[in-house]
C-alpha positions in Angstrom: 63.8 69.3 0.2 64.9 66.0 -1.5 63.1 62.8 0.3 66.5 61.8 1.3 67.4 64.8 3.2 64.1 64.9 5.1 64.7 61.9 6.8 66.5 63.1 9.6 69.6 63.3 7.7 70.9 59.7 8.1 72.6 58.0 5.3 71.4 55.0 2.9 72.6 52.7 0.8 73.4 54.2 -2.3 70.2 54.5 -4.9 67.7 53.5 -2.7 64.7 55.9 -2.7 63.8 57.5 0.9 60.8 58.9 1.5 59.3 60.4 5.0 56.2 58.3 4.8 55.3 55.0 3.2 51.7 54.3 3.6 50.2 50.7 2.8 46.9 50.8 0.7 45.2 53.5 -1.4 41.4 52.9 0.4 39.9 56.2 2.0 42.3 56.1 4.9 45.8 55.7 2.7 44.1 58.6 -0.2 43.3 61.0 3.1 46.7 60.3 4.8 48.5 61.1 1.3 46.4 64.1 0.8 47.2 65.1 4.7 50.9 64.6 4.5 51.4 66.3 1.8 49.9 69.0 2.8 52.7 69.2 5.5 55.4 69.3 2.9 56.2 65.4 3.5 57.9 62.8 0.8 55.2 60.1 0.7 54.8 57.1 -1.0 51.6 54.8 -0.8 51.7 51.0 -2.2 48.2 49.1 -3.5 48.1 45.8 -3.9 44.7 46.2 -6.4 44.9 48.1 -9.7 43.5 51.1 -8.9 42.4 53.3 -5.4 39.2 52.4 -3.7 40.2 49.4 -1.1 37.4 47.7 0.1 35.0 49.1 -2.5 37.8 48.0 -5.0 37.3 44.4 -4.3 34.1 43.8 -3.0 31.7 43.6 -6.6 29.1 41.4 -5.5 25.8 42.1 -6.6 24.4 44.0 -4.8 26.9 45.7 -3.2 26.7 49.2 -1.3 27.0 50.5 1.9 24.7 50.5 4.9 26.1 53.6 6.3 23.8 56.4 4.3 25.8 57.8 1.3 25.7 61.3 2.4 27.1 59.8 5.6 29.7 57.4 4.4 32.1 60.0 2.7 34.8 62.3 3.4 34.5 66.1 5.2 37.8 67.0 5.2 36.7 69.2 2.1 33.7 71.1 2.2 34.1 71.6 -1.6 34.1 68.3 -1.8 30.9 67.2 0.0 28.9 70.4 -1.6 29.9 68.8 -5.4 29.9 65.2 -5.0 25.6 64.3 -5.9 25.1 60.3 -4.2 22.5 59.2 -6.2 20.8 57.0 -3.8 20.1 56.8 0.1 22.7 53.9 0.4 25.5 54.0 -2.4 25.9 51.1 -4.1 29.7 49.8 -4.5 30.1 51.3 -7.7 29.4 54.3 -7.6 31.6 55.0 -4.1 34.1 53.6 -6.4 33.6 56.1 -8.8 33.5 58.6 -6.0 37.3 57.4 -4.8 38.2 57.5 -8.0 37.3 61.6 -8.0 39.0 62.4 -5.0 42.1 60.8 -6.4 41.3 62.4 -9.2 40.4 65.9 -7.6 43.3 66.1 -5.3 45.4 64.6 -7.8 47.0 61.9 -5.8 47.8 59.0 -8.4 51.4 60.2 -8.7 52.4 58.7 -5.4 50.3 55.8 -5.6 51.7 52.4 -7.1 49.2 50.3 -7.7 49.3 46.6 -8.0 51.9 46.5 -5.5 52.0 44.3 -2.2 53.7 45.5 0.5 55.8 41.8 1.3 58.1 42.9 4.5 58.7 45.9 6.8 61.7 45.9 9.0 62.9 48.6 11.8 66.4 49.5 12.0 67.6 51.0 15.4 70.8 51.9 14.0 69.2 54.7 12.0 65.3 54.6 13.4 64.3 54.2 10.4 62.0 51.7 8.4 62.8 49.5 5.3 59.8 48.5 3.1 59.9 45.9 0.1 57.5 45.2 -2.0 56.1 42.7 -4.1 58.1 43.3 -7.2 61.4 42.7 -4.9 62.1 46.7 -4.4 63.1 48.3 -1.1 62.6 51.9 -0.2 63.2 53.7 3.3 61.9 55.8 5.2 60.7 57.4 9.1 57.6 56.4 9.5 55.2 53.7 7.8 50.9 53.7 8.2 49.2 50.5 7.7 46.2 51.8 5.9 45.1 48.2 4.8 41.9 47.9 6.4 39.7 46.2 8.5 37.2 43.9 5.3 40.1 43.5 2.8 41.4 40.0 3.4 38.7 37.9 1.9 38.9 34.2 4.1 38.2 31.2 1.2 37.4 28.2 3.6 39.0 25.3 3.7 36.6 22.8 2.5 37.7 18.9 1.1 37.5 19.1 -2.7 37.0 22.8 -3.3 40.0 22.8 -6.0 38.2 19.4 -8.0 35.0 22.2 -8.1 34.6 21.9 -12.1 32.5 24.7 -11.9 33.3 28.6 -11.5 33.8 29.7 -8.1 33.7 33.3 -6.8 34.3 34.5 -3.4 32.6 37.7 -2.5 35.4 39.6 -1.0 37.3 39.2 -4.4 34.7 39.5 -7.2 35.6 39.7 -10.3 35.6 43.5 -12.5 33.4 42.1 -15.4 29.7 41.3 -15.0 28.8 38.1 -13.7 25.6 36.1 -15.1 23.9 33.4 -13.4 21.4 32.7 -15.6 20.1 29.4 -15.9 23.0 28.2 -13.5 22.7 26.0 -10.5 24.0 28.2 -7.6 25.5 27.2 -4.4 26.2 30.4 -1.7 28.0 29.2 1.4 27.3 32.2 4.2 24.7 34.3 4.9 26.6 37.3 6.6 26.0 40.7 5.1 27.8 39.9 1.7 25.6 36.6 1.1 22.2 39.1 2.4 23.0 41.9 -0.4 23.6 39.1 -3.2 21.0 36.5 -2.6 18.1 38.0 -3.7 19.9 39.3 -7.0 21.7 36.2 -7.8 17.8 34.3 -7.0 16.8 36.4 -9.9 18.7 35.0 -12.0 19.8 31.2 -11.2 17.6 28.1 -12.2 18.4 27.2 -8.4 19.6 29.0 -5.0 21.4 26.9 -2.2 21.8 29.0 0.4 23.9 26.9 3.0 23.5 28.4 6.4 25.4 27.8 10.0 24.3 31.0 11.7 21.2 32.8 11.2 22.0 36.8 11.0 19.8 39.4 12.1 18.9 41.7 9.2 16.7 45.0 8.8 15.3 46.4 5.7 17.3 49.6 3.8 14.6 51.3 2.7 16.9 52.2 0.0 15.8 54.9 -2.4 16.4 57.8 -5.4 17.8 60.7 -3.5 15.9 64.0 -4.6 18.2 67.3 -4.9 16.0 68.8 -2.5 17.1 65.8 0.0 20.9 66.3 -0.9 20.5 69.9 -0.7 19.2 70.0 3.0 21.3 67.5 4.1 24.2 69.6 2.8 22.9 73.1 4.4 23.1 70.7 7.3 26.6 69.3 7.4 28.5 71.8 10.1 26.1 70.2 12.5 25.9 66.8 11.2 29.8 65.9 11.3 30.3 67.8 14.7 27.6 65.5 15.6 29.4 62.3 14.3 32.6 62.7 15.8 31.5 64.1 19.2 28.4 63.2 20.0 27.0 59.6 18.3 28.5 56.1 19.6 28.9 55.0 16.1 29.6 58.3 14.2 26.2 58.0 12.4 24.0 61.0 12.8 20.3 60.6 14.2 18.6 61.1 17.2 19.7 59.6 20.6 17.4 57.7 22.5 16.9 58.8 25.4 15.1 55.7 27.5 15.7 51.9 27.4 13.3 49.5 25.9 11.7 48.5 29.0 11.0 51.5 29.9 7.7 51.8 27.6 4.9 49.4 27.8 4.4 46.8 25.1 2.6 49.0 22.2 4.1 51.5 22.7 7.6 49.5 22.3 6.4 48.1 19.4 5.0 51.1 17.5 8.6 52.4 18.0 10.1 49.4 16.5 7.3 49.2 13.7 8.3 53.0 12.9 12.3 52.2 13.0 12.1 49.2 10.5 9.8 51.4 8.2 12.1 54.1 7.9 15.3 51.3 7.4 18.7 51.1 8.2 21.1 50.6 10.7 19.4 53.6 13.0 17.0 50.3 14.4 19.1 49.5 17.1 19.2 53.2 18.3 15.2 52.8 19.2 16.7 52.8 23.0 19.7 53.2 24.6 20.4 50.0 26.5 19.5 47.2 23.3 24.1 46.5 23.6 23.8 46.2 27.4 20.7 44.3 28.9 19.8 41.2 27.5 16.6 41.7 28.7 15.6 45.0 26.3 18.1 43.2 23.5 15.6 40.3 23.6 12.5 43.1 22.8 14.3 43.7 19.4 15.4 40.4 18.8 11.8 39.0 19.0 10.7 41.6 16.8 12.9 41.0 14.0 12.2 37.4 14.8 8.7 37.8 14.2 8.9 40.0 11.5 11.1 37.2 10.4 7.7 34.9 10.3 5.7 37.3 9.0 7.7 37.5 5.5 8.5 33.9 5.1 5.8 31.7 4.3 7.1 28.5 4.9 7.6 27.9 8.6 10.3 25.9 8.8 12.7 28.1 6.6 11.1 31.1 8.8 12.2 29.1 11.6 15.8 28.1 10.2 16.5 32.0 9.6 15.5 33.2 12.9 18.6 33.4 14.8 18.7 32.5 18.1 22.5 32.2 19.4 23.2 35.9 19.8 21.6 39.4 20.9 20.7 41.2 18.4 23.2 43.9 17.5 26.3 41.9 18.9 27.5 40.8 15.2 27.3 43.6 13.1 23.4 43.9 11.8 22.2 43.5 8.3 21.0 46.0 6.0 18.7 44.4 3.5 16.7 44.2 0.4 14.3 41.5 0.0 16.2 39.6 1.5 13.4 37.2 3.3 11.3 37.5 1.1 13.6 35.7 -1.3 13.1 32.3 0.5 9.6 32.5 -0.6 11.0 31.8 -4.7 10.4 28.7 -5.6 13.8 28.4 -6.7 15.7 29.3 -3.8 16.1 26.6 -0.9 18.1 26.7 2.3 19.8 24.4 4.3 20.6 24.0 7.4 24.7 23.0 7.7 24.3 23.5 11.7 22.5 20.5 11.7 24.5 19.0 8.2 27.5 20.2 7.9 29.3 20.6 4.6 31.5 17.3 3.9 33.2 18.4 1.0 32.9 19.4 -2.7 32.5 17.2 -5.1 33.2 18.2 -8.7 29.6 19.1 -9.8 27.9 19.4 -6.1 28.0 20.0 -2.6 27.8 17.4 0.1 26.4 17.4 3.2 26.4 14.8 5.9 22.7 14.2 4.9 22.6 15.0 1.1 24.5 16.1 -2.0 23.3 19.5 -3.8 24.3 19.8 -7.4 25.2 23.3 -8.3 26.9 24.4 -11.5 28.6 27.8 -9.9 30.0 28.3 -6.4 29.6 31.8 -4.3 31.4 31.9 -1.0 30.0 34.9 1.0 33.0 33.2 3.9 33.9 36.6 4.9 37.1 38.1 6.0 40.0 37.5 8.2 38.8 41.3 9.8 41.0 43.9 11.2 44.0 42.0 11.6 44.2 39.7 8.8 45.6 42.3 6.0 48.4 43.6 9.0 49.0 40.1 9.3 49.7 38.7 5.9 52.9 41.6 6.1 56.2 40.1 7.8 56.5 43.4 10.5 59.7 43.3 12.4 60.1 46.1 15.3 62.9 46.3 17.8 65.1 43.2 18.0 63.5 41.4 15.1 60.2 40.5 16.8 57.2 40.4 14.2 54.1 41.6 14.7 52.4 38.2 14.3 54.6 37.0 16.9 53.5 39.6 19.3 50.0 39.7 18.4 49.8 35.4 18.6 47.6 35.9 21.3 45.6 38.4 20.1 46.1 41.9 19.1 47.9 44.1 21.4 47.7 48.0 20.6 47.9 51.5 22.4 44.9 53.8 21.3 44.4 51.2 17.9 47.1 53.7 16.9 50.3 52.2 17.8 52.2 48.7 19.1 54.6 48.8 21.8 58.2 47.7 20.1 57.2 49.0 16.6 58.5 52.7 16.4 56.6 55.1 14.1 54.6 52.5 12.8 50.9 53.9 12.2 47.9 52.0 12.3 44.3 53.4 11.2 41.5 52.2 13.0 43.4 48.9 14.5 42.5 47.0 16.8 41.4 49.0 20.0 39.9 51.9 18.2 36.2 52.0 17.1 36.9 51.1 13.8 34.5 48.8 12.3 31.6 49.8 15.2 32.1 52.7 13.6 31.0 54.6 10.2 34.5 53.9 8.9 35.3 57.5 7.4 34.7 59.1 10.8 37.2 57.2 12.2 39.4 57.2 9.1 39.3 60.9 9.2 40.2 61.4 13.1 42.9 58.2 12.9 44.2 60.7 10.0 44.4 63.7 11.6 45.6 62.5 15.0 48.7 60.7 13.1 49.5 63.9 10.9 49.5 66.3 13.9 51.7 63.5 15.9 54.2 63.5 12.8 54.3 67.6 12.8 54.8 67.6 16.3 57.9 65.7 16.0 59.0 67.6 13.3 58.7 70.9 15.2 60.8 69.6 18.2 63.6 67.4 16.1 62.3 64.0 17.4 63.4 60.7 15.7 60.9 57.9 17.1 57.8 57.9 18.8 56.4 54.3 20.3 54.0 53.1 22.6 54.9 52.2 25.9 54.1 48.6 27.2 52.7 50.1 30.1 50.2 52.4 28.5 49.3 49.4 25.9 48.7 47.0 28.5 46.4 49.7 30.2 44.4 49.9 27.2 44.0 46.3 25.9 42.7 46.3 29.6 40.2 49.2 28.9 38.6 48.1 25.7 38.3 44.7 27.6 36.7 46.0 30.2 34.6 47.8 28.5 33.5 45.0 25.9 33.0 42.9 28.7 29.9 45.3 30.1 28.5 44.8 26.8 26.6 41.7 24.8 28.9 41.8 22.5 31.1 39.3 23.8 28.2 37.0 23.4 28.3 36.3 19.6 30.9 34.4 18.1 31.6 37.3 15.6 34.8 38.4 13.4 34.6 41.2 16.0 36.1 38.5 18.0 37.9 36.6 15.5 35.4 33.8 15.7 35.2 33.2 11.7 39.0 32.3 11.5 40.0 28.4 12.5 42.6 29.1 15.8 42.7 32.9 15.8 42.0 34.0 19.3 39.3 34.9 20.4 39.8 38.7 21.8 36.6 41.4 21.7 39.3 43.7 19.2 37.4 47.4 18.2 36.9 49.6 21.1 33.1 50.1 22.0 33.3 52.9 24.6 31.8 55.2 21.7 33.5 57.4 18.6 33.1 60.3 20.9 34.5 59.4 23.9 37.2 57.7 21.6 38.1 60.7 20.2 38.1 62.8 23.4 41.0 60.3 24.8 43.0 60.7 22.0 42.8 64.2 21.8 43.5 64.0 25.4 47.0 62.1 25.0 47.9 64.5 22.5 47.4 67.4 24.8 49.7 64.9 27.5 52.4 65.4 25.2 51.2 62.5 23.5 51.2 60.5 26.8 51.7 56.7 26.9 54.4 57.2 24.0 57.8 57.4 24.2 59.6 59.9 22.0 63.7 60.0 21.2 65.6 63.2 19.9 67.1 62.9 16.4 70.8 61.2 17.0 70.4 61.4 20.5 69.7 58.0 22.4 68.8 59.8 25.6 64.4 59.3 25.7 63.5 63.4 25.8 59.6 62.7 26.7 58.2 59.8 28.0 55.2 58.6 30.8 52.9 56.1 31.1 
């Protein structure tokens, strides 16, 4: 079947290329929806603004990059092949080598034929004459076709602050969310690092090793626990494989955050004071991100949050030996958890170099750049090489830097202005078979990414084939069922601290973005249950047409 005649039969302007699917980026979620849709038969064509697969793990080459989801973890199980070949060298992979490992599975399933890389996806446009969608991209072609998935992911739009002088910087500047692909020394440089979110933790203590001089410039102290990172033994791989059945049922069922470990079972003020602590003690020993799952109610009572917060506050005092920088990276305007935690390497203990300094931009804030320093409202630091750890525009920013246009030329943005508006994180009311993976109002980034990649995936391919089967043209979201939901993950945000930090969960990192709680918290598992529920509805809360019939054949709300 030609691409042209699988899309419902409608006619196109002459020599334009139709395809069934276009899918933005070639991360883990646009290689697993290729693989999927293929596998249905489907014309697909994915677009990559980078020069090669890998998304986030593409761009983000800071030293000391990696995950802080365990490697064995943070990967694909759509293939059991796969996940028995693949050996992770470490506990937590560093950014190359889960490069390398995208680079396999493109490789392995042989997906680089329907990939164009280097290729920005400018403008996307719905056309109710034909229900169908026209793409164009960067290098000024447009292509058609039924349905289109934003697989552009949620840390992929690096934010570059807008600070007086920046551009008169006579230095280099890198930012971290867009390293560059060769090897970057430091050595014997002056270095200035605006941030201290996870980025700026991973890179410190590398780029300390090799700078004359560290500025760290702080606004907001971040909690951070140790990795714990280590050599994986076969033996470990080898058990953990034997395991996998269990572990991924686990992950998608069972864990909050699709992470596999043991659930607590108590909250923190349930046990008396040593006892509380020994259990802490034992958590940051063993490392990771499996700290805050010491007890069960750390995201809900302020009360037991504070029992973890002062711990990682005195642990805090216990590394650094100078009290007042102790004091400085303490934080102390957020619960502990309610930004995304830290997963570190020496990362305190860095502040005890005699050539790394912090400062305090809470207190004195940046001014501007001057050509060979920075200046505070107190002082000017000269630095011969900028880092900005600044972060990203998260979850919406990459939709957002697309012109969208659904039914009567309204664009996303426009709709979205007040925050994002979704049904399920899967869909927007007014933008017919337009796909989202993990958007807002799914899990998404509360979540270990792949998990929710993989059931975003799934739930979108079995959608598509149910149309197929039954001859329907155009599925969409209904305002009713959207506005239900914004309402849910609202709601259920709201009985959490999370609302309490002024996070990039909440859009808080971006100058007039609104400030909306936007993944969904009410647990992978749970999340998963609803949508698999709504497909056993007959998908309901969508709205469904017949091919060349206007008549709506399924619909409810």
């Amino acid at each position: 079947m030609s691409a042209v005649q699988s899309i419902s039969g409608k006619s196109q302007p002459a020599g334009t290329e139709v395809y069934d699917v276009v899918v933005v980026g070639a991360g883990f979620a646009g290689m697993y929806m290729l693989h999927k849709l293929r596998g249905q038969g489907l014309s697909v064509q994915v677009y990559e603004q980078g020069g090669d697969v890998g998304g986030t793990w593409y761009w983000n080459r800071y030293p000391g990059a990696r995950c802080d989801v365990e490697s064995m973890q943070y990967s694909y199980s759509f293939s059991d092949e796969l996940q028995q070949e693949w050996n992770w060298s470490e506990r937590y992979a560093p950014q190359p080598e889960i490069l390398k490992y995208a680079n396999h599975v493109a490789d392995r399933f042989k997906l680089r034929s329907d990939i164009q890389l280097n290729t920005r996806v400018d403008r996307a446009a719905f056309h109710e004459s034909s229900n169908t969608w026209s793409v164009t991209t960067s290098d000024g072609k447009t292509v058609m076709a039924k349905h289109v998935v934003l697989a552009t992911g949620c840390l992929s739009n690096a934010r570059v602050p807008d600070i007086k002088g920046l551009s008169d910087f006579k230095g280099k500047v890198y930012h971290t969310g867009n390293w560059p692909h060769e090897r970057i020394d430091f050595t014997g440089l002056r270095v200035g690092i605006i941030g201290t979110g996870s980025s700026a933790i991973q890179s410190v203590p590398i780029i300390a090793e090799q700078a004359s001089q560290l500025t760290v410039f702080q606004r907001t102290a971040n909690f951070s626990v140790p990795a714990r990172n280590a050599a994986l033994t076969a033996e470990e791989r080898e058990a953990f494989r034997a395991k996998y059945p269990e572990i991924r049922r686990f992950a998608r069922e069972e864990a909050r955050n699709g992470i596999y470990t043991e659930m607590p079972d108590k909250g923190a003020l349930d046990e008396g004071d040593n006892e509380r602590r020994a259990k802490y003690e034992s958590r940051w020993s063993r490392g990771g991100l499996t700290f805050m799952m010491a007890y069960n109610n750390l995201a809900l009572d302020k009360a037991a949050n504070d029992t973890a917060a002062d711990f990682v506050r005195d642990k805090i005092a216990e590394i650094v030996k100078d009290p007042q920088t102790a004091k400085l990276l303490q934080p102390d305007n957020h619960p502990i958890g309610s930004k995304r935690i830290c997963v570190d390497t020496d990362y305190y203990a860095t502040f005890n170099r005699p050539n790394v300094k912090l400062v305090d931009i809470r207190s004195s804030p940046i001014q501007e750049i001057l050509p060979n320093a920075v200046r505070t409202a107190d002082k000017d630091y000269e630095v011969d090489a900028l880092v900005l750890a600044t972060g990203f525009d998260a979850m919406t920013g990459s939709v957002a830097k697309i012109d969208i246009r659904g039914r009567n030329g309204q664009t996303l943005n426009q709709k979205w202005a007040e925050g994002p508006k979704t049904y399920l994180g899967l869909m927007s009311a007014g933008f017919p078979n337009l796909f989202i993976i993990t958007g807002p109002g799914s899990p998404s980034v509360l979540s270990n990414m792949i998990v929710s990649i993989e059931q975003h995936v799934d739930w979108i391919t079995d959608c598509i084939a149910h149309m197929r089967d039954r001859g329907l043209d155009t599925i969409e979201a209904s305002k009713a069922a959207e506005d239900k939901w914004v309402a849910h993950v609202n709601e259920v945000a709201q009985g959490t601290l999370y609302p309490q930090a002024n996070s990039w969960y909440m859009g808080a990192n971006i100058p007039g973005k609104p400030q909306v709680f936007m993944p969904y918290i009410g647990g992978v598992g749970v999340y998963r249950q609803i949508c698999s529920d709504v497909a056993a509805k007959g998908y309901e809360g969508f709205t469904m047409t017949a091919a060349e019939q206007p008549q709506r054949v399924a619909a409810s709300s």
